[in-house]
Backbone bond lengths (Angstrom), bond angles and torsions (degrees), N, CA, C in turn:
res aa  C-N    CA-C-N  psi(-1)  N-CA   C-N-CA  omega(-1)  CA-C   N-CA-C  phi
1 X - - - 1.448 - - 1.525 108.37 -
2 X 1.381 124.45 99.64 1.458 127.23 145.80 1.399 118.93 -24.61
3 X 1.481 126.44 123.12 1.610 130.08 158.73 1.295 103.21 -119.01
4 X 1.654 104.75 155.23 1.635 100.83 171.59 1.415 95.22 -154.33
5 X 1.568 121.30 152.49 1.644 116.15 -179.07 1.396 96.84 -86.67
6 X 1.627 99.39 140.35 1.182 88.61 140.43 1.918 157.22 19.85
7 X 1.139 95.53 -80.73 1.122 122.27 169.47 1.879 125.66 -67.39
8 X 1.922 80.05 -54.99 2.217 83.01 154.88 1.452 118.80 -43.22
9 X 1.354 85.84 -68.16 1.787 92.70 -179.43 1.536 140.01 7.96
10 X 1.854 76.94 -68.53 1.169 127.76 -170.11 1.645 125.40 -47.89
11 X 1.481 99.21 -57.34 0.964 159.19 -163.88 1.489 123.02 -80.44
12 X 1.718 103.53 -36.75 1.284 127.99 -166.09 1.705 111.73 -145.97
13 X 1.430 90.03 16.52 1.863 90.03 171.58 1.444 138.07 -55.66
14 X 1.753 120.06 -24.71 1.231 106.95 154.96 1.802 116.72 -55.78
15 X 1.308 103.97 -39.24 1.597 102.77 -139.04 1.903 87.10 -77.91
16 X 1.349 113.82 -27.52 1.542 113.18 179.54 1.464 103.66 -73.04
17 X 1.283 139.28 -20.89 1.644 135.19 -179.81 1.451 102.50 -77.41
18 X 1.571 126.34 -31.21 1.324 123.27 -159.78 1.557 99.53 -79.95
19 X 1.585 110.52 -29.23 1.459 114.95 -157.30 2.001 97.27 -91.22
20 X 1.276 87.08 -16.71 1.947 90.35 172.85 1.642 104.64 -76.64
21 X 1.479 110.94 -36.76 1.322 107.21 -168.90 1.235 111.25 -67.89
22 X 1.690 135.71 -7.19 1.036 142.20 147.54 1.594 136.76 -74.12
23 X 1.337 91.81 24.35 1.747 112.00 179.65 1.541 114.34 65.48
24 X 1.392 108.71 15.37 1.901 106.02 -176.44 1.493 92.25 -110.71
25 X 1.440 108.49 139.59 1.427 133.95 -163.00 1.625 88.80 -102.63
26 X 1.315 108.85 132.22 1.267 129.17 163.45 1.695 120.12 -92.43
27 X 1.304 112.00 118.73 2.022 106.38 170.83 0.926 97.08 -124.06
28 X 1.615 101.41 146.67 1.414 136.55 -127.34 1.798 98.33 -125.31
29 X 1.200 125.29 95.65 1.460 110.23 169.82 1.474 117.83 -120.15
30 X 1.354 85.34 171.50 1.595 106.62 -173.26 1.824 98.42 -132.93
31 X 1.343 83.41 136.57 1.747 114.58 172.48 1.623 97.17 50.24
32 X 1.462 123.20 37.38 1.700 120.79 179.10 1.822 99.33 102.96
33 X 1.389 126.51 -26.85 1.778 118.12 -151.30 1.269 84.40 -113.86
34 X 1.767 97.85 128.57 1.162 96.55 153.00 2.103 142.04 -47.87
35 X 1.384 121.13 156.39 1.063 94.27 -168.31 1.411 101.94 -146.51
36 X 1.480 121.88 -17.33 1.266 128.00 -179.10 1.444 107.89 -159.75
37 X 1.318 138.74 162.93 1.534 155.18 147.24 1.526 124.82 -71.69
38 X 0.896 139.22 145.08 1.633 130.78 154.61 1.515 90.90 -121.58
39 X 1.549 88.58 139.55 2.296 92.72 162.49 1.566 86.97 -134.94
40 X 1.298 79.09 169.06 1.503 102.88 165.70 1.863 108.41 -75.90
41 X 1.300 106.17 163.34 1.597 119.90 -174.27 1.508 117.00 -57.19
42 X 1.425 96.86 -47.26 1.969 110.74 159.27 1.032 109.25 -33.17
43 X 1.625 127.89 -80.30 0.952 142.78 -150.91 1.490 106.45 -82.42
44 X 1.083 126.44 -18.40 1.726 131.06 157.04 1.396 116.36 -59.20
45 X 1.151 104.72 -54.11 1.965 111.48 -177.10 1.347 109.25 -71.21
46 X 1.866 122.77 -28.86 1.421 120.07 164.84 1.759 110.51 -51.46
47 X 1.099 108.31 -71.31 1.606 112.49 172.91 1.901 120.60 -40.40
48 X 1.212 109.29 -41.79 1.482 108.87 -171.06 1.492 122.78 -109.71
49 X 1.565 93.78 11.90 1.562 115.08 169.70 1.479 131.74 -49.28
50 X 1.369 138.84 66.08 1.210 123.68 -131.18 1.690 105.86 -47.24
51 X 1.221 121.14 -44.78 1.353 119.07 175.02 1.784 118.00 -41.17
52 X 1.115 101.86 0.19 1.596 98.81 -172.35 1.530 107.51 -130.32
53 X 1.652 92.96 70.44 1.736 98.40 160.63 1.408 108.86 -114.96
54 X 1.486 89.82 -170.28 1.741 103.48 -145.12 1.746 95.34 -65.88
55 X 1.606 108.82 -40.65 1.438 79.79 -165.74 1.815 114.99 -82.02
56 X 0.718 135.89 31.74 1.429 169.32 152.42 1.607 102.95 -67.07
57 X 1.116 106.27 -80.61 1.739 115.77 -178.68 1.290 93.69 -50.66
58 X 1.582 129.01 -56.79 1.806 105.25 -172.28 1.302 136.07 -50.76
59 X 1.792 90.85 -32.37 1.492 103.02 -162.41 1.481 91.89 -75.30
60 X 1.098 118.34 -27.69 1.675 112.03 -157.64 1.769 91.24 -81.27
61 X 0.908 127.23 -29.79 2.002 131.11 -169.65 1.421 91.45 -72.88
62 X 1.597 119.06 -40.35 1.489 116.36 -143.68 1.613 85.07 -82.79
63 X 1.851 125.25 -30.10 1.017 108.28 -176.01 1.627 141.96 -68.88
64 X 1.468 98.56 -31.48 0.856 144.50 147.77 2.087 128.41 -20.75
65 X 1.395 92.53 -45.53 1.548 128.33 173.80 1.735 105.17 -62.97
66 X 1.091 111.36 138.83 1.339 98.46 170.76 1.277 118.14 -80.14
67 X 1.634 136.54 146.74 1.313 144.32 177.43 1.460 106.22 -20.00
68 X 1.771 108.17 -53.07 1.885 99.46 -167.03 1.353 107.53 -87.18
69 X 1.493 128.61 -14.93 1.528 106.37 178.86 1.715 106.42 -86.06
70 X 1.359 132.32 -19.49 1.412 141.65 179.20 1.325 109.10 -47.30
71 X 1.327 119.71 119.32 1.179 132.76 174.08 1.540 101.95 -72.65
72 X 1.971 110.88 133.10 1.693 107.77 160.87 1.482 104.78 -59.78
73 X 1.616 88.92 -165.80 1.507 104.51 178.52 1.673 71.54 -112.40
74 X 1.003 155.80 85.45 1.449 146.22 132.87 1.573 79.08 -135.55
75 X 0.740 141.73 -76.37 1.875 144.97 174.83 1.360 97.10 -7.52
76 X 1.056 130.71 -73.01 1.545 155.10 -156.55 1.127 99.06 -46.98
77 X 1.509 105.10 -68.31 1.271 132.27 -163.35 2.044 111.01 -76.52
78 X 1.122 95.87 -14.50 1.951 105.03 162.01 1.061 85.98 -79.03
79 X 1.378 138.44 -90.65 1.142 137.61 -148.15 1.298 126.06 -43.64
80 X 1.413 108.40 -45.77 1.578 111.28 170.18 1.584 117.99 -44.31
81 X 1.232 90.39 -44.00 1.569 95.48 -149.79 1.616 94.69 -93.40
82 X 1.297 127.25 10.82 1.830 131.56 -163.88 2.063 84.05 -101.95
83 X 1.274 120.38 -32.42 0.912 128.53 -150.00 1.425 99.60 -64.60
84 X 1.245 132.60 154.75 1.681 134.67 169.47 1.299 99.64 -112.72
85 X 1.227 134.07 -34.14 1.676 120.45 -159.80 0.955 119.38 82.74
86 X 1.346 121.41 -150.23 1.462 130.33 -153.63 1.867 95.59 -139.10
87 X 1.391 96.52 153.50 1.843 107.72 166.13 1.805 95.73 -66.97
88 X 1.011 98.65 153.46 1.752 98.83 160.18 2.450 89.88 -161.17
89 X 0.897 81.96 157.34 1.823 108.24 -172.66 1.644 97.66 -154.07
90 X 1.154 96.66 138.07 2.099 117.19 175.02 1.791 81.20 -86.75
91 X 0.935 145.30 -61.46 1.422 151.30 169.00 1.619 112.07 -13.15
92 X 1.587 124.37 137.12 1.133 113.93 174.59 1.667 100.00 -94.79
C-alpha cells in the first residue's frame, strides 16, 4: 500500500498520477491518519459501475465457493431467523 502526506501529494502530483496509472491506489494522510485514497480512472469506474453492487459481488464469491461449502438460501434463511439480536432502549 502506497501512502503519501498530504503535502507530498502536493508536491509530487504528476509522479503520484503515473504510479495510479499503474493500478496502485495511493492514501493520502494528514498529521500520520489516513484521510483520503487516489485510484486511477479504471479502478474508479470498477467501484462506481452501476452494475457492480454488493449483491452482485456475493453472488459472484458465493459462486465461486465450492458446491459443499455454499450456503442454501434455506441455510441463510435458518440463520437469519435463529438470530436474537441485540437489547436496544431509547433510554440512557
Amino acid at each position: 500500500m502506497k501512502t503519501s502526506t498530504i503535502a507530498e501529494a502536493k508536491n509530487n502530483l504528476s509522479q503520484l498520477i503515473h504510479q495510479l496509472e499503474s493500478d496502485e491506489a495511493i492514501h493520502l494522510t494528514r498529521h500520520g491518519k489516513p484521510v483520503a485514497v487516489m485510484l486511477s480512472e479504471s479502478n474508479y469506474q470498477k467501484l462506481t459501475h452501476k452494475d457492480n453492487s454488493l449483491y452482485q459481488a456475493i453472488q459472484q464469491w458465493r459462486n465461486q465457493l465450492d458446491g459443499d461449502s455454499a450456503l442454501t438460501n434455506a441455510e441463510l434463511t435458518t440463520l437469519r431467523a435463529a438470530s436474537q439480536g441485540r437489547e436496544f432502549s431509547w433510554d440512557e
